[in-house]
C-alpha positions in Angstrom: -1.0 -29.9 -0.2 2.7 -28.2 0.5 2.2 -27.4 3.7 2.2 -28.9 7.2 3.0 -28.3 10.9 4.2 -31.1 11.7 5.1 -34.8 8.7 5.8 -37.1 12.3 2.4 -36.7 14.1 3.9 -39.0 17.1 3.2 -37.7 20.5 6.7 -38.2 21.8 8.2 -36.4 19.2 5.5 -33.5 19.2 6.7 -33.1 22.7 10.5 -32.8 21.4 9.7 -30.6 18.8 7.3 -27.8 20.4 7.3 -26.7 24.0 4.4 -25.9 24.0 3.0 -29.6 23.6 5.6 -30.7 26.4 4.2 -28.1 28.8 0.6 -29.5 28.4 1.8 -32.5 30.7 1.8 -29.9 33.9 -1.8 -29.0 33.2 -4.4 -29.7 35.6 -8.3 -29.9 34.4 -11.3 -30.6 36.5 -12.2 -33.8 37.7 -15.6 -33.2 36.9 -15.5 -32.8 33.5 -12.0 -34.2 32.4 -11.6 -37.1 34.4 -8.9 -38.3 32.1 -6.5 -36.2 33.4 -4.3 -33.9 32.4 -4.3 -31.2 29.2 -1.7 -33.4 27.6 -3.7 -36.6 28.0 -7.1 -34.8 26.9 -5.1 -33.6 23.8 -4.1 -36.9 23.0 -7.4 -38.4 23.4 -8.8 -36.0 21.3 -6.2 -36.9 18.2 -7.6 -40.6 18.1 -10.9 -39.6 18.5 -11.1 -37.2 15.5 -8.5 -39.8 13.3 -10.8 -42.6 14.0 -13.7 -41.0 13.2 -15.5 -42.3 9.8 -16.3 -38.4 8.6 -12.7 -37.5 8.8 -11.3 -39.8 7.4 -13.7 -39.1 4.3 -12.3 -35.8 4.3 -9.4 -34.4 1.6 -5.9 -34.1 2.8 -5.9 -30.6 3.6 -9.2 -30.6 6.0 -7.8 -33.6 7.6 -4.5 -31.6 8.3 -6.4 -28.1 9.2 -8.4 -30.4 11.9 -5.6 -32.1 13.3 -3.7 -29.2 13.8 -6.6 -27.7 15.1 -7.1 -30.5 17.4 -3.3 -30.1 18.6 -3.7 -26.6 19.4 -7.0 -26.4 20.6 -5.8 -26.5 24.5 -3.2 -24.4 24.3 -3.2 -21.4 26.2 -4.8 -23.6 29.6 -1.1 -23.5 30.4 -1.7 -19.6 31.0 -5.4 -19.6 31.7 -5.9 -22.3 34.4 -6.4 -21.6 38.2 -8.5 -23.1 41.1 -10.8 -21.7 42.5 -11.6 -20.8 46.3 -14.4 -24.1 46.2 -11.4 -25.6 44.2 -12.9 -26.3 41.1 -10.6 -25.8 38.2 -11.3 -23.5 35.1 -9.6 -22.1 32.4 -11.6 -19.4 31.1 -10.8 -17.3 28.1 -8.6 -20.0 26.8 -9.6 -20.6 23.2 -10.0 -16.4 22.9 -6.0 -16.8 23.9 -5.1 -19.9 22.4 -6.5 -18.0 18.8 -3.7 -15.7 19.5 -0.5 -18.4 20.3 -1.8 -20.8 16.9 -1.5 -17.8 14.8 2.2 -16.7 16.0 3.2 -20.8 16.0 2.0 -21.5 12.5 3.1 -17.8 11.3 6.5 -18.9 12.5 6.5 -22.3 11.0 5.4 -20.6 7.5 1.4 -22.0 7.2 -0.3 -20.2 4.5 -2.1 -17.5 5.5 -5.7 -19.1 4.7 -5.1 -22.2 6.3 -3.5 -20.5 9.3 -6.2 -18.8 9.7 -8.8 -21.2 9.5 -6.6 -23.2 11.8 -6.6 -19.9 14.5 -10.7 -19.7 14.0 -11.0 -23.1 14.9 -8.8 -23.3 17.6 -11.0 -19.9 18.4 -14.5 -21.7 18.3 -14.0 -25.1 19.3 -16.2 -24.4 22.3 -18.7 -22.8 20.2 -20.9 -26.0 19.2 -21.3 -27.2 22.7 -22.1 -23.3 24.1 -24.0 -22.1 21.1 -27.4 -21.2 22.6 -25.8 -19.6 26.0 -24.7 -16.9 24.3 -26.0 -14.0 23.9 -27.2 -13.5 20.3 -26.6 -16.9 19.4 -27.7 -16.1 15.5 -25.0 -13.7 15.4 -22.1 -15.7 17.0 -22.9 -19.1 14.4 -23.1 -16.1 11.5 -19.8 -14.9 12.7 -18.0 -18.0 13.1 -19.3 -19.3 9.5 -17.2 -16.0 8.1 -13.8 -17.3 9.6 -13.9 -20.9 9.4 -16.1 -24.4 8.2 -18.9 -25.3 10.7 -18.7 -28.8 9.5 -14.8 -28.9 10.1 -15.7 -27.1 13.5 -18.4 -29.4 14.0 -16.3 -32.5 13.8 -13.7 -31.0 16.3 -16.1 -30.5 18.8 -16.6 -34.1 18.7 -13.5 -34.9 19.1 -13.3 -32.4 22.0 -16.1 -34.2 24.0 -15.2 -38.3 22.9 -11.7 -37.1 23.6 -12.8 -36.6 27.6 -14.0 -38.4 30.2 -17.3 -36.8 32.0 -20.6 -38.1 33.1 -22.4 -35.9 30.5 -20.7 -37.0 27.2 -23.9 -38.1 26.3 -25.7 -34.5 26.6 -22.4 -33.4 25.2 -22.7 -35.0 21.8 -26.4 -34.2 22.0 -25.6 -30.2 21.8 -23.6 -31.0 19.0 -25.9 -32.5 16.8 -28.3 -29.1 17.7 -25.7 -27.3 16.1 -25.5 -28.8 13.3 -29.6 -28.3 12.3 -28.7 -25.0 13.4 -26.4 -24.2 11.3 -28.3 -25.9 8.5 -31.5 -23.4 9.7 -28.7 -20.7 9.4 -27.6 -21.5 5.9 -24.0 -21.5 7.0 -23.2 -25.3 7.3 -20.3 -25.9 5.5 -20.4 -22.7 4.0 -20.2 -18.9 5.1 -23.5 -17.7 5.7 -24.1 -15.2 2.6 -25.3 -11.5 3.2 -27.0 -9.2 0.3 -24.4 -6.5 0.4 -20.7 -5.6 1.7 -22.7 -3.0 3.5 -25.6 -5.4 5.0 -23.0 -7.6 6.1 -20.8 -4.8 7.9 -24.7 -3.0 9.2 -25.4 -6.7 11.0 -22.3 -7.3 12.9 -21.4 -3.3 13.4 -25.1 -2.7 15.2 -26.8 -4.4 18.0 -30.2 -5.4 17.3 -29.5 -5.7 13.1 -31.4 -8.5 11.2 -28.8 -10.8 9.0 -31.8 -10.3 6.0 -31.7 -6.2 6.5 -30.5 -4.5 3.6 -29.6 -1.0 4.7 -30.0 2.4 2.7 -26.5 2.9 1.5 -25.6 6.6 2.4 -22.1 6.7 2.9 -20.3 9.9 1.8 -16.4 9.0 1.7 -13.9 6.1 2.1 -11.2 5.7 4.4 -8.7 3.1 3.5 -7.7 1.8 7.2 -4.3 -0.3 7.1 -3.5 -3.0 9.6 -0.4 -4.9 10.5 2.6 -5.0 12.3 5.6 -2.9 12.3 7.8 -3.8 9.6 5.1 -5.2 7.1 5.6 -2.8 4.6 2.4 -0.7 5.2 4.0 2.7 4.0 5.3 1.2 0.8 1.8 -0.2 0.0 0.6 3.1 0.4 2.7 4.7 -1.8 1.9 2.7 -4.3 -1.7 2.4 -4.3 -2.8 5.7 -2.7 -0.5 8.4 -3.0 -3.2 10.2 -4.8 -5.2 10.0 -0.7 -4.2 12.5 1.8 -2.9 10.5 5.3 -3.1 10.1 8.6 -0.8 8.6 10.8 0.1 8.1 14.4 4.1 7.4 13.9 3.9 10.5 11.4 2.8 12.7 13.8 4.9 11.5 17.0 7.7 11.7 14.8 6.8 15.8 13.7 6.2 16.4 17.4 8.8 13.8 18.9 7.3 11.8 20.8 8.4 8.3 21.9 6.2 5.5 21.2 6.1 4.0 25.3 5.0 7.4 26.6 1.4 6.4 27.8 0.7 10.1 27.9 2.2 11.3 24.7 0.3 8.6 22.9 -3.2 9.9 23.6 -2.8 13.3 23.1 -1.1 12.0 19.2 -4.1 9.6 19.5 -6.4 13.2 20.1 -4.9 14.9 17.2 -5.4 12.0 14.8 -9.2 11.8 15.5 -9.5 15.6 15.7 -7.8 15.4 11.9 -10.0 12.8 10.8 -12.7 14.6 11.6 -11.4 17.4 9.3 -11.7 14.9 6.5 -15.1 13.3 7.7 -17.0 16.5 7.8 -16.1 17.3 4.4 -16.7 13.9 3.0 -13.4 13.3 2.0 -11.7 10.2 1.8 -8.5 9.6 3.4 -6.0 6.6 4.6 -5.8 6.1 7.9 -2.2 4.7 8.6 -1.6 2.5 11.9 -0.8 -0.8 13.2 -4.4 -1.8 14.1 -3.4 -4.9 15.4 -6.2 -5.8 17.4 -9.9 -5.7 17.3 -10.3 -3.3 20.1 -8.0 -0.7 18.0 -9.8 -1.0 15.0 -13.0 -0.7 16.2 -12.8 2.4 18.1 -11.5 3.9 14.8 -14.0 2.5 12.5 -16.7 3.5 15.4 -15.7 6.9 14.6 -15.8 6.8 11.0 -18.8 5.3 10.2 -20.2 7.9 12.5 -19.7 10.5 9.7 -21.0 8.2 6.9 -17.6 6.7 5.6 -17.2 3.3 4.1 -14.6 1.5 5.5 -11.8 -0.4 3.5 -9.4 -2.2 5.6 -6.7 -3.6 4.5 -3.9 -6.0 6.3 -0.5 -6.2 4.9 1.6 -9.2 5.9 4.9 -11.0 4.5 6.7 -13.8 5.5 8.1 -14.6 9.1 11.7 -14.3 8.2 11.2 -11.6 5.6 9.1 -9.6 7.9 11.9 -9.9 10.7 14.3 -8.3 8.0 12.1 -5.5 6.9 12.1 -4.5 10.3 15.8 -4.5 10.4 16.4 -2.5 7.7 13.7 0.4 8.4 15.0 3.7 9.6 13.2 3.7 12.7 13.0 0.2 13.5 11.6 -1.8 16.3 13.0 -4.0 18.7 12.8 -7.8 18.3 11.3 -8.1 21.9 8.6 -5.6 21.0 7.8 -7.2 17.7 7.2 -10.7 19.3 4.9 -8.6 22.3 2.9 -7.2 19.2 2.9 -11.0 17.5 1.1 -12.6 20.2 -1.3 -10.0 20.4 -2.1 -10.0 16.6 -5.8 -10.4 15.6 -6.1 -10.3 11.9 -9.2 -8.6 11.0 -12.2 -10.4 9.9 -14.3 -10.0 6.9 -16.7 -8.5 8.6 -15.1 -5.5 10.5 -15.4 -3.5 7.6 -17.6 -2.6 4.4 -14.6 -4.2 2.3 -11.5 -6.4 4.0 -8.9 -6.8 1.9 -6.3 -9.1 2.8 -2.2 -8.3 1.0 -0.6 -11.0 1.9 
């Protein structure tokens, strides 16, 4: 294993190196379930709970170092999350959906591997996931999800930690929904392993429709491809295409505010460019023709919206997201002609959700 966030694992020099681990000291939890204190002492309680815990310690190297930093990071964004409430409870809701978000950028800028980063960011993601699992609302398709972006045993033992790492009346029931998960998963067939689906096509059908069956294996009808990149500004998405699909017509949103000048922070401008694109692909989709669709796509929400639209006219979706190096990605950007400022590429950083295998009919990931 080359890689690590941090070789000296002691609290007091975590707090030295990151801010982010300092600032965990000024915040508050709930009484009622963390009567320990503070996010800094929870996060600290958690570290010896998952270290001292026989089934880590059986595990390789690298999963030990995946949960750990996991476990470090797993609390993260209750800095920005965390308010009282009028009957002054304290909550922290959406924290792990935002704390996904701050581990990617952190381990992106301390060079983690791509894989492990993002297994990392998945559990940091799900942690909640074993104790919450049958209040969700399609609890099957949640686990199924999960099982595509990360271990459940891994997230299993995390969860664990999570609750021994606390101090709560109901540590007991705690543990108790953890084990459930686990037979779940096991009824699941995703328990330590992604769940598997027939097709690239049955896979994309179950997560892209409502009231799909994980078993289903749909009639496949689909009439064209559109190659849909993703990733920042400055990852060398226009190069890629160049070289593997200058034989695809394209679509692109900077390419046509650039033919009609328009700047990229007019609102306004932007959805009527945003119009035109869809009215183009449309063009394509009608005829069955495939095409590359050429944008940052940077979150779910972005993507989905396109790919809505595409699979509406029977396309097959590849999507593919580009991504080098922190400090080679920083210089790319510098030497474009129309590059971006630093202070937007960080905004766009923290916002980054790398697409998941199963946003598309086929993910591929250029990295």
């Amino acid at each position: 294993m080359n890689w690590s966030l941090s070789k000296n694992k002691e609290w007091s020099h975590l707090e030295q190196q990151f801010d982010w681990v300092a600032a965990m000291r000024d915040v508050p939890q709930d009484s009622l379930y963390h009567a320990e204190g503070n996010v800094s002492v929870h996060t600290q309680m958690v570290l010896q709970a998952l270290t001292t815990d026989t089934a880590f310690q059986k595990l390789t190297e690298e999963e030990r170092e995946l949960l750990w930093t996991a476990a470090l990071l797993h609390d993260v964004e209750k800095r920005s999350t965390t308010v009282t409430e009028v009957n002054g409870r304290i909550s922290s809701h959406g924290h792990a959906r935002k704390g996904e978000l701050t581990a990617r950028r952190v381990l992106y800028e301390h060079g983690i591997p791509f894989k492990e980063r993002e297994y990392i960011a998945a559990l940091v993601r799900y942690h909640g996931l074993p104790l919450w699992i049958m209040e969700k609302r399609n609890s099957v398709k949640s686990l199924l999800e999960a099982s595509l972006r990360t271990d459940m045993k891994l997230l299993s033992l995390l969860a664990r930690a999570d609750v021994r790492g606390r101090v709560c009346a109901d540590q007991r029931k705690l543990l108790d929904r953890v084990d459930f998960f686990d037979a779940y998963c096991e009824e699941q067939s995703c328990w330590h392993e992604p769940r598997v689906f027939a097709t690239d096509n049955a896979k994309f059908t179950y997560f892209h429709k409502e009231d799909a069956h994980p078993d289903y294996i749909p009639f496949d009808d689909l009439r064209s491809t559109v190659v849909m990149l993703c990733g920042l500004p400055g990852m060398g998405k226009d190069l890629y295409i160049k070289k593997h699909y200058s034989n695809l017509p394209m679509l692109s949103l900077d390419a046509i505010r650039r033919a009609h000048k328009l700047k990229p922070d007019d609102a306004s401008a932007t959805g009527w460019a945003v119009q035109l694109a869809k009215e183009q692909a449309r063009e394509f989709l009608r005829k069955g023709e495939s095409f590359v669709w050429n944008a940052t796509n940077i979150t779910r929400q972005m993507r989905t919206q396109w790919i809505d639209l595409f699979v509406a006219y029977k396309a097959r979706i590849k999507l593919i997201y580009i991504e080098v190096p922190y400090h080679e990605w920083l210089k790319q950007n510098n030497d474009r002609e129309y590059a971006v400022p630093q202070s937007a590429m960080f905004r766009l950083l923290q916002k980054l959700e790398v697409p998941s295998i199963y946003e598309a009919h086929e993910v591929v990931y250029h990295v």
